[in-house]
C-alpha positions as CSV (number, residue, x, y, z in Angstrom):
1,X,0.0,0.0,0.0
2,X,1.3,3.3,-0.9
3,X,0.3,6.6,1.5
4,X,1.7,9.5,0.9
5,X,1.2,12.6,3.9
6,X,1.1,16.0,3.1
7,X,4.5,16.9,4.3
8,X,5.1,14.7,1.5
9,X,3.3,16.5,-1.0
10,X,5.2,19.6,0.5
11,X,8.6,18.8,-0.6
12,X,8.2,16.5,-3.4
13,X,7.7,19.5,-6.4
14,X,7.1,16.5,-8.7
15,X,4.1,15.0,-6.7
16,X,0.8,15.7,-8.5
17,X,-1.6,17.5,-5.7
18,X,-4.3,15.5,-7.9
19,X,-5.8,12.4,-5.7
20,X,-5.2,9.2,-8.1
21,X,-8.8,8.7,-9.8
22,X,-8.3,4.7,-8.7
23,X,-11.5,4.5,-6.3
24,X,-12.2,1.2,-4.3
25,X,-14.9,-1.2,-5.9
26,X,-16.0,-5.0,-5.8
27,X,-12.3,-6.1,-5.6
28,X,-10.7,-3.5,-3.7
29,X,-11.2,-1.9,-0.7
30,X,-9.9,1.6,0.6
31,X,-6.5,2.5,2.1
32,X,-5.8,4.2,5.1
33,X,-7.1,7.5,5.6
34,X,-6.4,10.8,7.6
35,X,-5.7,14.4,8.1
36,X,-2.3,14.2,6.5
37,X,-2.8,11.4,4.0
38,X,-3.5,12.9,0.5
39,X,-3.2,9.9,-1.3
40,X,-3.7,5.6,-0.2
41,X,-3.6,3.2,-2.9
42,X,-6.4,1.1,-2.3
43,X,-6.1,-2.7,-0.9
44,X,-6.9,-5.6,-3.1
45,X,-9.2,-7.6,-1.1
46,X,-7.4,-11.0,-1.9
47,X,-5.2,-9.7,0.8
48,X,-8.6,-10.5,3.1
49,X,-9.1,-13.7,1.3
50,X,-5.0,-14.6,2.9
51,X,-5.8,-13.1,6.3
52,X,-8.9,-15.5,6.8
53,X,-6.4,-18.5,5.6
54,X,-3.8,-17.5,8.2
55,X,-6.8,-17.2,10.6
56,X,-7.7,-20.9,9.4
57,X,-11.2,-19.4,8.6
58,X,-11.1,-21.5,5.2
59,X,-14.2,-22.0,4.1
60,X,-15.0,-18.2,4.6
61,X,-11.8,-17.8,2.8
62,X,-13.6,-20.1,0.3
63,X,-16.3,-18.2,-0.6
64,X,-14.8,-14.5,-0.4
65,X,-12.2,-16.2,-3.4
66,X,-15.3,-17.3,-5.2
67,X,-17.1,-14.9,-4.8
68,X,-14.0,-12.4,-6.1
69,X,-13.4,-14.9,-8.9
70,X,-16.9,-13.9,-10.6
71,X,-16.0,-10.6,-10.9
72,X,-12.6,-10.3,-11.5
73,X,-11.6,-9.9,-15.4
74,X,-7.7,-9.4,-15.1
75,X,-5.5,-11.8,-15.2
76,X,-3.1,-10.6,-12.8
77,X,-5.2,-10.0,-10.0
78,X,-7.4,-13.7,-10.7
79,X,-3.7,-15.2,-10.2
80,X,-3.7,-14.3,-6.6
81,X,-7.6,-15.6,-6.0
82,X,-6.3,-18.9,-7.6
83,X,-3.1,-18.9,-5.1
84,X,-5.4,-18.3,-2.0
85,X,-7.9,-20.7,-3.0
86,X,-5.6,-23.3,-3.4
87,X,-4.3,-23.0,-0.4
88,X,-7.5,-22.9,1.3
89,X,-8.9,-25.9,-0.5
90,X,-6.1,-28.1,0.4
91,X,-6.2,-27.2,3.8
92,X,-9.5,-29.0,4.4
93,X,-8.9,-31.4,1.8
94,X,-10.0,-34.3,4.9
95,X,-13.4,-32.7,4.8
96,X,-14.8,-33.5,1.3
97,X,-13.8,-35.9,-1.1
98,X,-13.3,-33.5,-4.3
99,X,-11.2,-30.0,-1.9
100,X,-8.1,-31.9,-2.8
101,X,-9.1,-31.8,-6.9
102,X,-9.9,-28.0,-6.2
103,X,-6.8,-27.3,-4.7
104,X,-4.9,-29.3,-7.7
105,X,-7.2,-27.1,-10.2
106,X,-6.8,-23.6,-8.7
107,X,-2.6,-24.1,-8.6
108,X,-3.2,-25.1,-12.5
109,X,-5.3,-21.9,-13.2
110,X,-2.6,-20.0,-10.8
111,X,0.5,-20.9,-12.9
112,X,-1.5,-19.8,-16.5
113,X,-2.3,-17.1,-14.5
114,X,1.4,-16.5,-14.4
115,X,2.2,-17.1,-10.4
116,X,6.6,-17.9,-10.7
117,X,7.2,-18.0,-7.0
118,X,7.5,-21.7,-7.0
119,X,4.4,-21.9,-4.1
120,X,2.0,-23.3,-7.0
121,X,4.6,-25.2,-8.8
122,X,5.2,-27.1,-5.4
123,X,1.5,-27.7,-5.0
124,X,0.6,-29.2,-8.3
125,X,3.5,-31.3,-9.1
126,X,2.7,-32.7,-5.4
127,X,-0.4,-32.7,-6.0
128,X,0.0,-35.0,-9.6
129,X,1.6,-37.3,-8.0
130,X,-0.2,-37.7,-4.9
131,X,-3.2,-38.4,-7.4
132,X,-1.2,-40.9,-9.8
133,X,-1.1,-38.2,-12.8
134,X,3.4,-39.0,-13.2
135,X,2.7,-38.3,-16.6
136,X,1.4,-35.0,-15.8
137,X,3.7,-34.4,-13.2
138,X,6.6,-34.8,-15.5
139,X,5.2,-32.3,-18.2
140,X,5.0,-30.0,-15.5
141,X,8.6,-30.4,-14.1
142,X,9.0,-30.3,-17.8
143,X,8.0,-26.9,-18.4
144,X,9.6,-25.7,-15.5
145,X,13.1,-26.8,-16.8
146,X,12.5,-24.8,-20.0
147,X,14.8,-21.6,-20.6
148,X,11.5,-20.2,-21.8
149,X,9.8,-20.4,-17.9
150,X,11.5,-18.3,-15.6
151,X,10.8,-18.3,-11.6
152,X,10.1,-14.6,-9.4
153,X,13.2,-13.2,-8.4
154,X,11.4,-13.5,-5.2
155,X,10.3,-16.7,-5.2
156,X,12.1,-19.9,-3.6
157,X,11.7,-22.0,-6.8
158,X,14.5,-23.4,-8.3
159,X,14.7,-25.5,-11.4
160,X,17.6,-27.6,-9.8
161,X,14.7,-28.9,-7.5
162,X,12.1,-29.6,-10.6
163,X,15.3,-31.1,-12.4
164,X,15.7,-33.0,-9.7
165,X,12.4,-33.9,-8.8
166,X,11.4,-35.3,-12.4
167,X,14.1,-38.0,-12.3
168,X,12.4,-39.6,-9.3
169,X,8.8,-39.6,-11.1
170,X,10.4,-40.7,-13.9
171,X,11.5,-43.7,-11.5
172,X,7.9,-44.4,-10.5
173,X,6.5,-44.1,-14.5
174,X,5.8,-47.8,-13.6
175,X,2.9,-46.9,-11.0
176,X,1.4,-44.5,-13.2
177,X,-2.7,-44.1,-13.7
178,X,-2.4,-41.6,-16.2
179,X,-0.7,-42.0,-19.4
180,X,2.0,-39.9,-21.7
181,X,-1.5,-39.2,-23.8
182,X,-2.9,-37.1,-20.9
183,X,-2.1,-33.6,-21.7
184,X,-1.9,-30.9,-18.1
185,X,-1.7,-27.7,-20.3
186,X,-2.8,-27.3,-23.9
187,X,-0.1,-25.8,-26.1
188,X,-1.9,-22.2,-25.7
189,X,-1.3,-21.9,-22.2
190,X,1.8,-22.9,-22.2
191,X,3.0,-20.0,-23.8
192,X,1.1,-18.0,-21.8
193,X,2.6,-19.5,-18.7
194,X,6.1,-18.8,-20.6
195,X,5.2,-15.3,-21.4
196,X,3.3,-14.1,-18.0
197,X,6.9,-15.9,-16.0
198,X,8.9,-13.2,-17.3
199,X,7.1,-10.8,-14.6
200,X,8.4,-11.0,-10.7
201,X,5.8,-10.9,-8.0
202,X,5.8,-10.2,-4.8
């Protein structure tokens, strides 16, 4: 969040006395506010959405990500819905038979989305091969090993791990219930996943 105060305003010749026209709406929320704040960016309310996971509210966390999910239009922003419903899902994957497919679906949806940190790469290869899908799993360490995917500078991510990580699945091909017809990512979004890596979050 950025908040600038007036004193601010005072010795910054360059800073616009206008108030940015960003106003808060279905996905955002206001920023702080005051006698000597001029300007707060407002707060994107999947920062909510992660306070109610940390909280271990999950299913409230649940349905503030869906309900965020159906109006959100940008890309960007819908990664970070993806990334907290994920983690939310798999949380309470004991509860009901099909949160642990939601989880795996929403770290899918996060990487197209273009999340590099490494948190939903770590999830859905787990994921994969927790569910049988080697196959899958190895596409996926697959793309990750490409020059063309590149983690967030301030991620923990590494493709060492992925590199090493796909020799042992390729070690358990064997027990595989998927096959090497099974696709995880359709051409398209692979170069989409290629294309949004080349941004850093966080």
């Amino acid at each position: 969040m950025i908040i600038r105060s007036k004193n601010d305003m005072l010795t910054n010749k360059n800073f616009s006395k206008s108030i940015n026209s960003t106003i808060a709406n279905d996905l955002y929320r206001p920023g702080a506010s005051g006698e000597n704040i001029v300007y707060a960016s407002p707060i994107p309310k999947t920062v909510d959405v992660g306070n109610l996971i940390f909280e271990k509210k999950f299913k409230e966390a649940i349905e503030m990500g869906k309900d965020l999910l159906s109006k959100c239009t940008d890309y960007s922003y819908e990664m970070m819905i993806h990334i907290n419903l994920m983690q939310a899902y798999f949380n309470i994957r004991s509860e009901k038979s099909d949160y642990f497919d939601l989880s795996t679906d929403h770290a899918k949806q996060a990487i197209i989305c273009g999340h590099n940190t490494g948190l939903a790469q770590e999830r859905l290869v787990i994921n994969l091969e927790k569910s049988g899908c080697i196959n899958q799993a190895i596409q996926l360490c697959d793309i990750i090993i490409s020059p063309k995917f590149h983690f967030s500078n301030n991620g923990y991510g590494t493709k060492d791990s992925f590199k090493s990580r796909r020799t042992k699945l390729t070690n358990k091909i064997a027990k595989a219930e998927d096959n090497s017809s099974d696709i995880l990512f359709l051409e398209s979004e692979k170069e989409l996943i290629y294309e949004r890596s080349k941004s850093s979050w966080y």
